[in-house]
N, C-alpha and C positions, 0 to 999 in steps of 0.2 A: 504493500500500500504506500501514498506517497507518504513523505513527507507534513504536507498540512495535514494530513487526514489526523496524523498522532498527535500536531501539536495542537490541532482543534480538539482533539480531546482530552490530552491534557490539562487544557485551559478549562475543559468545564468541567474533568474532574477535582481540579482544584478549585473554581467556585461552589461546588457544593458541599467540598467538602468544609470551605470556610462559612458558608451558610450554615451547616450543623452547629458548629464549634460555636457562632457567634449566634444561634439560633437564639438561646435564653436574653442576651442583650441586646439584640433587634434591630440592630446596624454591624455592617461589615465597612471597614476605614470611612468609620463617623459617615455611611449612607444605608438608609433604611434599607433592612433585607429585601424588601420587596422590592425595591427598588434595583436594588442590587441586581437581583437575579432579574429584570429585566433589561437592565444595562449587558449582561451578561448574555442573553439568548440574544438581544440585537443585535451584541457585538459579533455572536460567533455568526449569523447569520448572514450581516456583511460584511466578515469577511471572506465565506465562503464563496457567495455569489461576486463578491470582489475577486479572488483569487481565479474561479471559474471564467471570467472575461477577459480576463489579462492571458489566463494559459493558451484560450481560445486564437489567439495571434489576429484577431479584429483589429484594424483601427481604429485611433484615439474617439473620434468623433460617432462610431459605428456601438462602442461600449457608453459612451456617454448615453447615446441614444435607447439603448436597451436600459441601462440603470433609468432614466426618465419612466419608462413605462414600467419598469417596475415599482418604482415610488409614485407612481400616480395610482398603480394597482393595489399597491398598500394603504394610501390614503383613501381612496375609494370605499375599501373594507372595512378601515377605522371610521368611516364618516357614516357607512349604512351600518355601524356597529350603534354608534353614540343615538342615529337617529331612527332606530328602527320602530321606535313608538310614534314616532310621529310618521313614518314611512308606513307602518300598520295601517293608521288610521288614515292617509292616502289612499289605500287599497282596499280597503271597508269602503269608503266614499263614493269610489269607482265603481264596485260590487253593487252597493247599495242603488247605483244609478241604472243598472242592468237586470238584475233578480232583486222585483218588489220585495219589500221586508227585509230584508236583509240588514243587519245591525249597520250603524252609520261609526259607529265607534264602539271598539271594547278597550274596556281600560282597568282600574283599581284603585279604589278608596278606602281609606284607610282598613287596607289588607281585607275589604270585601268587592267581589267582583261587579262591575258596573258595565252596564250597555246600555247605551242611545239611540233611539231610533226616531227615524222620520217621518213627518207625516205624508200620508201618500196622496196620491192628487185628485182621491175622491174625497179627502178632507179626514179622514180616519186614520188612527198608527195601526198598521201592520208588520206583525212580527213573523220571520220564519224560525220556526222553532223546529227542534229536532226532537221525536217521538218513535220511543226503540230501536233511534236512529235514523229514522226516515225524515228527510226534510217536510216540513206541512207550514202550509202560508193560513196567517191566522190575523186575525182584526183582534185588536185591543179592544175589550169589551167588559169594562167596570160595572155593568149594567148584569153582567153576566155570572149567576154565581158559582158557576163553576164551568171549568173546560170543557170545552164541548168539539167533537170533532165531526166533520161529513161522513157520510154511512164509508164514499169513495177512498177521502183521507185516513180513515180509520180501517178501511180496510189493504190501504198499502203497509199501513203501522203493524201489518200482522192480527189484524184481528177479525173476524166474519161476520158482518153484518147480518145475514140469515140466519146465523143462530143464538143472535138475543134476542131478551124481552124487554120491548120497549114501553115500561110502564111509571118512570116518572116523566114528571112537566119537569119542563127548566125555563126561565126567565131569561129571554135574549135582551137585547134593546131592540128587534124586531119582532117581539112576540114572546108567546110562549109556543113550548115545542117539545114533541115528545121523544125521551130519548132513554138510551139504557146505560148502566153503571161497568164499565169495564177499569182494569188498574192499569197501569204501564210501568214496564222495567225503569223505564228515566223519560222524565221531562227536561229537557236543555235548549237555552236560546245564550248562546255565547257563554262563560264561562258560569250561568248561574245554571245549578241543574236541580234536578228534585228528584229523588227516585221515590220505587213506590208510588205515584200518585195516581187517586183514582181519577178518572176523567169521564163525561159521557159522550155516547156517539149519539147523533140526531138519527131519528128512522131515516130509509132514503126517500129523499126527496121535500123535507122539512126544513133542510138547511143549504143556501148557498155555499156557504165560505164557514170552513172553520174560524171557535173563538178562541181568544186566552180569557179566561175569566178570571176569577175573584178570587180562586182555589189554588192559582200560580200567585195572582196580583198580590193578596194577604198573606203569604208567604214570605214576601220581601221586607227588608229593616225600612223599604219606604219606595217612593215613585214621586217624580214632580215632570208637570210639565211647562217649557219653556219656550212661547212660538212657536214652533212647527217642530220641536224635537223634545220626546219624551225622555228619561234617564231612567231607569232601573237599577234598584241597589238591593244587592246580596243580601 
């Protein structure tokens, strides 16, 4: 092997072994360990890719040019590192502009999970939640006292609609409607989930559009709405 190869390793065998040794005191030559050992993998790494351009027998200008797009490919990754929250919620906002309901932001308050949703342009929030894992587009429905799913949607969610019994009322904001009692593995619309929870399915042809009702909604530490975008909190 060459030459670098040993004294590349040398050098990081000796950083960590002075990171042990100075581990209890928390600086190595008066600089914080952690800092250290990133001084330390930077260093070994440019000088790797340093030593690999020069051997390469390029011209001056031909390595400058390659080190350029390598530090533009490193800042690139440190910059969508720093800003992937904000780059998230870029990609929510896009989504959201494509498949209705779709959470407009997910995010965290104080360490409980939060999602925003838009109002859609029949004037109503709709949310797409996931139901045994099957996505279901559902209208925010506080009027509603509990989840209520389409004979359709509820039968993607794994469940038969021909063979329940459809013997309670449930209170829409369009009505009331008759519907039956089944449970679901999980309830989830962005990081807030519920497992267990029961929900009803409307008979077919009683319900246009699945709801979220009052059974997810009162489950949450709260809900507010602000202009055209609702918040939900864990």
């Amino acid at each position: 092997m060459s030459r670098l190869f040993w004294i590349v390793m040398v050098v990081i065998g000796a950083g960590l072994i002075l990171l042990m040794i100075n581990n209890s005191a928390g600086r190595t030559f008066g600089i914080e360990n952690h800092d250290f050992s990133r001084m330390l993998w930077f260093g070994t790494i440019a000088t790797v890719i340093g030593a690999s351009l020069i051997r390469s027998g390029r011209p001056l200008g031909g390595m400058a040019r390659s080190l350029g797009v390598w530090a533009a490919i490193a800042l690139a990754l440190i910059a969508g590192y720093q800003y992937r929250y904000e780059l998230q919620d870029v990609a929510n906002r896009v989504t959201a502009g494509f498949v209705p309901g779709s959470p407009l932001a997910l995010g965290v308050d104080n360490g409980h999970a939060t999602v925003t949703l838009d109002k859609a342009d029949n004037g109503h929030f709709e949310a797409r939640i996931l139901v045994n894992g099957t996505p279901v587009r559902t209208v925010v429905d506080t009027g509603a006292t509990s989840t209520v799913l389409t004979a359709e949607d509820a039968q993607a969610a794994g469940f038969n609609p021909a063979a329940l019994s459809y013997n309670v009322d449930v209170s829409t904001a369009n009505g009331m409607a008759r519907a039956a009692t089944v449970k679901t593995n999980e309830v989830a619309i962005g990081g807030i989930v519920r497992k267990n929870m029961s929900v009803m399915v409307a008979a077919p042809g009683m319900l246009e559009q699945s709801l979220l009702g009052m059974n997810f909604i009162g489950s949450l530490s709260g809900f507010d709405v602000r202009g055209d975008r609702m918040i939900l909190r864990d």
